[in-house]
Each structure stands twice: as structure tokens, then as C-alpha cells.
C-alpha positions as CSV (number, residue, x, y, z in Angstrom):
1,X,40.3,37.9,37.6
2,X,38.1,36.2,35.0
3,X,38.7,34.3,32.2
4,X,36.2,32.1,30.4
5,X,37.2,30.1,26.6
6,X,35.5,28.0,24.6
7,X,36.1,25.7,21.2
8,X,33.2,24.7,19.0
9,X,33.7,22.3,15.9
10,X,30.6,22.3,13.9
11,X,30.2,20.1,10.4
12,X,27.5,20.7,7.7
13,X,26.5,18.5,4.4
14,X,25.9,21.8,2.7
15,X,29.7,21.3,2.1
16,X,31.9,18.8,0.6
17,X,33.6,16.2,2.6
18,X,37.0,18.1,2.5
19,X,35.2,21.8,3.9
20,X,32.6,20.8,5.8
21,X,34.2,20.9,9.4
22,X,34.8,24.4,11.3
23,X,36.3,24.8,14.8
24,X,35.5,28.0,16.0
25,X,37.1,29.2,19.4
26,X,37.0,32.4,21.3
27,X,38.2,33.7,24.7
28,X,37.4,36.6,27.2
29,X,39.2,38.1,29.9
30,X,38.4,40.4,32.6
31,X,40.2,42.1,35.5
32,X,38.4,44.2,38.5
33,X,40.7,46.5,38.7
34,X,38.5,48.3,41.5
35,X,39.1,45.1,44.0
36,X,43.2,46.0,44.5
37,X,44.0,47.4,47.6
38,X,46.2,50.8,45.3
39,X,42.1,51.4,44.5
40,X,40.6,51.2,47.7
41,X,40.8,55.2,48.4
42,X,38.6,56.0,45.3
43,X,35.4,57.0,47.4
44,X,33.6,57.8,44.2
45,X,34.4,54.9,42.2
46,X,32.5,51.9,43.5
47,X,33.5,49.6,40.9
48,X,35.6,49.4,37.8
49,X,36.4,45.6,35.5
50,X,38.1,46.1,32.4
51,X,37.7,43.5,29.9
52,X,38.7,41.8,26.6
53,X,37.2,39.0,23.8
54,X,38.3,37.3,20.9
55,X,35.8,34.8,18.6
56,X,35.5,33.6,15.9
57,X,31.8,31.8,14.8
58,X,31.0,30.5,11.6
59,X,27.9,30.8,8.8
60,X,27.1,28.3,6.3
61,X,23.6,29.5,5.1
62,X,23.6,28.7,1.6
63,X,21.7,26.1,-0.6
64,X,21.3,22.5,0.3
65,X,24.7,20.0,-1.1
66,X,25.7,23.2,-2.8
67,X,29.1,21.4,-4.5
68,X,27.0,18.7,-6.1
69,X,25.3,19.7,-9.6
70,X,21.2,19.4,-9.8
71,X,20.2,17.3,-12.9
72,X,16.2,18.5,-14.1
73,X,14.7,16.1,-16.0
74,X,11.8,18.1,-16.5
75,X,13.3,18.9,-20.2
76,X,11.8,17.9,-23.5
77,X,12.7,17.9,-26.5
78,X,11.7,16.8,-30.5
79,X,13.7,14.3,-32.6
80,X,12.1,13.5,-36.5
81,X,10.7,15.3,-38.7
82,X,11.9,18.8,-39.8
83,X,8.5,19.7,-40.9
84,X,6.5,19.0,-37.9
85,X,7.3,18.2,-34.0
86,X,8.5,15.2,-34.5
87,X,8.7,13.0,-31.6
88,X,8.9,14.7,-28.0
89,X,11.5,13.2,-25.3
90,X,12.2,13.4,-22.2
91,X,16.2,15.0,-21.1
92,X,17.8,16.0,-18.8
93,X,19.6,19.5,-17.9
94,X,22.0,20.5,-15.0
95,X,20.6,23.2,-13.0
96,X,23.7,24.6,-11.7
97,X,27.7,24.6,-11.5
98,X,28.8,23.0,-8.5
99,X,31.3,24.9,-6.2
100,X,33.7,22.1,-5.0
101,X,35.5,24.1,-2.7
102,X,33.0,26.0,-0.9
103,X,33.2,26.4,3.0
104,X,32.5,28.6,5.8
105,X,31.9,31.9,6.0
106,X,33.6,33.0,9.3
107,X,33.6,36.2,11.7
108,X,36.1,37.2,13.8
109,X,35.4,39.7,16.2
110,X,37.5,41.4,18.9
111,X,36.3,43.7,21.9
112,X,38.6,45.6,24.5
113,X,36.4,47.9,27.1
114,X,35.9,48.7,30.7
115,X,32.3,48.5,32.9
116,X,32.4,51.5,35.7
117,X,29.9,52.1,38.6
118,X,30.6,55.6,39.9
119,X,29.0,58.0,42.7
120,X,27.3,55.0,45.3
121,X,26.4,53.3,42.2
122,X,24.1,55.9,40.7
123,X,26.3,56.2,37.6
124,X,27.0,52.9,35.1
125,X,29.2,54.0,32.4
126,X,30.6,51.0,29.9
127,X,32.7,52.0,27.0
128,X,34.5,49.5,24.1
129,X,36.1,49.2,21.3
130,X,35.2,46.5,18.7
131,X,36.7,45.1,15.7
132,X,35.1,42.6,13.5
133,X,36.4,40.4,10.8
134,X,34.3,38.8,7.9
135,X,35.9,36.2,5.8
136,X,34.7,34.2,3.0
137,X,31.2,35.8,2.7
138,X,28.7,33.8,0.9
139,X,27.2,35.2,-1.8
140,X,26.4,34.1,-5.2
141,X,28.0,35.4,-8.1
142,X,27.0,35.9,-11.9
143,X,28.4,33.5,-14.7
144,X,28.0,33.7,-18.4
145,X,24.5,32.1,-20.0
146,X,27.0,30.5,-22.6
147,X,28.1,28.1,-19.7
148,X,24.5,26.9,-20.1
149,X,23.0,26.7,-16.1
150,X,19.6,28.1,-14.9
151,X,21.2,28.8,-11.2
152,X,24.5,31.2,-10.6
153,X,26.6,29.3,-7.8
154,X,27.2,31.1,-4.5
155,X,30.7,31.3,-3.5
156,X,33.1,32.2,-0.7
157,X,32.9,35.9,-2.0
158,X,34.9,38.6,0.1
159,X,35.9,39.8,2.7
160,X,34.9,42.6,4.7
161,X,35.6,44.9,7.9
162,X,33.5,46.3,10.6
163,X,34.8,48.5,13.5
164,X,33.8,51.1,16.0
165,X,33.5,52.2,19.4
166,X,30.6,51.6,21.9
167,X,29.4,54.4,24.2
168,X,26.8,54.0,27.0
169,X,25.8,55.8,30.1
170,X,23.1,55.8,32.8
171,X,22.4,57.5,36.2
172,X,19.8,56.2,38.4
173,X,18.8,58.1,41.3
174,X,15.7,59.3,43.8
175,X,13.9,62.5,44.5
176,X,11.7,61.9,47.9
177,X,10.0,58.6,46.9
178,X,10.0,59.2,43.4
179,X,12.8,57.1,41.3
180,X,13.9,58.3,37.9
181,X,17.2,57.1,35.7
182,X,18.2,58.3,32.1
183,X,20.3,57.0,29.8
184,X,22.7,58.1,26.6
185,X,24.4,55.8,24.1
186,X,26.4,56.1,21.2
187,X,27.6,53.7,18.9
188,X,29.8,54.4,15.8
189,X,30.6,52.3,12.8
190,X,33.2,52.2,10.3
191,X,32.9,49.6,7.3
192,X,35.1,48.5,4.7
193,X,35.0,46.2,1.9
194,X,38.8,44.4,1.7
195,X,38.4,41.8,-0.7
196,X,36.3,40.6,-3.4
197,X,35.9,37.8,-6.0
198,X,38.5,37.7,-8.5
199,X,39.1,41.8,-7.0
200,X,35.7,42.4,-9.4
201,X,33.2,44.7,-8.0
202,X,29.5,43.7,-8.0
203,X,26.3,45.9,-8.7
204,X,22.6,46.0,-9.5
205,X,20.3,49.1,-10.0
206,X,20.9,50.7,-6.9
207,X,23.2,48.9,-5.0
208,X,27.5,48.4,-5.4
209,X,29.9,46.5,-3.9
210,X,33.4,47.2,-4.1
211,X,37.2,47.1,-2.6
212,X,38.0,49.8,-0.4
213,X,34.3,51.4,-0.2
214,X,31.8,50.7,2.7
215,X,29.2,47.9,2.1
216,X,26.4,48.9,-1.2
């Protein structure tokens, strides 16, 4: 029996005080079913674990103090005449809209599967399930020009699902002196988008994201 846990707590400035720590744990558990005594009279199964895992990790790739607003002062402007220039100033400008509330994106992924050796160990054979979890996705968003920023904040934008099944087998054997093995894996994916931003879609040219369709 094998069990193995861990718990990470991981803080970034790219947040504000109040979202900038994440604890992030996960577990995994394994059983060699193929060391009990009820298996011992399998003479073609040489070895057999069945296993599960649960995490959960976290992203927070986004822009530098992304809740504080950028001030440019590489503005200018004219005050005097109306007839000519008048006299040029220095201003100032904010950049962006902070997102107070930002945090983490985080993934949560489960995985339940079994590992087989088969045949005096000339046959590997591992097959799993897995189910992933994405919450909060960081992305940024588009505002109206009439709130008067250069840069569209990124925000905490959806949430989307990722799950499938994990195929893979290999057989390794000898003919005289001469070794050979071959392989065969297959992998299959379903994805689903389960929640957006304010439940709006988002597109460009080519490209759409939206509830209850698969990713673009």
C-alpha cells in the first residue's frame, strides 16, 4: 500500500494583500493488488498496482501588481491660446483599471488507473482515467474606450473542463540475440467550457469562446 500527500502555500505580489496566498494540496494512493496471497496463482500476471490522485496547483501569470492602476506621465497637453498651441504641459494618464479582487487561477485534476505487467514481464499495459478542473482562468477582458484606459484588465475569467481516458501498451521481447519491443497509446480528450465572465462569450476573427462548447 502506498500513499504519498503534500500541501503547498504559495504567495505572489502580482495580487493584492487579501488574494495573494494559495494552499494547494494533493494526495495519491496506490494498492498492489498483485502482492495478496487470493493473487498469487495468476501465473501470467506478474504484477498489477492500481492507483488514484487528487491536486490541485495554482497559476498566477499575469502582469506585475495587476490590482494597482499605472499612472503615465508621458502625456502632454496645451493650455492658452485658441489660436495657436498655446503652452505644452506635462499630465498624467492611468494606463489601466485595477482588478482589486484578482487571484489564482487553479487546477484541479483527478486520476484513477491501474499499471499491469503481464506474460514474464514482456507486456506493460497502464490505463487511466483523468479529470481536470480549471477555475478562475486568467485572461483579459475588453472594456469600453469611454472608460478612458490604454490597457484592458485581465481577470479571473472562466472556468473550464478537461477529461479523458489514457491508453498505453508495450511488449518487449527477444528473437535469438536480437531484442525488439513495440508500443501503442491512445489518449482521448473531451473539453468543455462551464463558465464565463458575466456568462458573455468572447471572440476574435477566428477564434470563440463560449459556455457549453469546447475551448476556441
Amino acid at each position: 500500500y502506498y500513499l504519498d500527500a503534500t500541501l503547498r502555500r504559495d504567495g505572489t505580489s502580482r495580487f493584492a494583500p487579501h488574494y495573494k496566498w494559495g494552499t494547494f494540496p494533493s494526495f495519491a494512493a496506490a494498492w498492489r493488488i498483485s502482492s495478496e496471497s487470493f493473487m498469487k496463482d495468476l501465473d501470467w500476471l506478474n504484477d498489477l498496482k492500481i492507483r488514484l490522485g487528487w491536486g490541485k496547483t495554482g497559476n498566477q501569470e499575469t502582469g506585475n501588481f495587476a490590482y494597482l492602476s499605472l499612472i503615465n506621465t508621458c502625456p502632454k497637453y496645451a493650455l492658452g491660446s485658441t489660436t495657436g498651441n498655446g503652452t505644452i504641459y506635462s499630465g498624467s494618464a492611468l494606463l489601466n483599471y485595477p482588478v482589486y479582487d484578482l487571484t489564482w487561477e487553479t487546477v484541479i485534476t483527478s486520476n484513477v488507473g491501474f499499471d499491469a505487467y503481464l506474460l514474464n514481464n514482456r507486456l506493460s499495459v497502464t490505463v487511466e482515467y483523468y479529470h481536470r478542473h480549471t477555475d478562475g482562468i486568467l485572461q483579459t477582458i475588453d472594456i469600453p474606450l469611454v472608460v478612458g484606459v490604454r490597457d484592458n484588465p485581465t481577470v479571473n475569467l472562466a472556468k473550464v473542463n478537461n477529461s479523458g481516458f489514457e491508453f498505453q501498451a508495450t511488449y518487449t521481447d527477444k528473437i535469438g540475440k536480437l531484442g525488439y519491443n513495440a508500443s501503442f497509446n491512445l489518449t482521448t480528450i473531451k473539453n468543455r467550457v462551464k463558465k464565463m465572465y458575466l456568462d458573455k462569450p468572447t471572440s476574435n476573427d477566428y477564434l470563440r469562446i463560449e459556455e457549453g462548447y469546447s475551448m476556441n
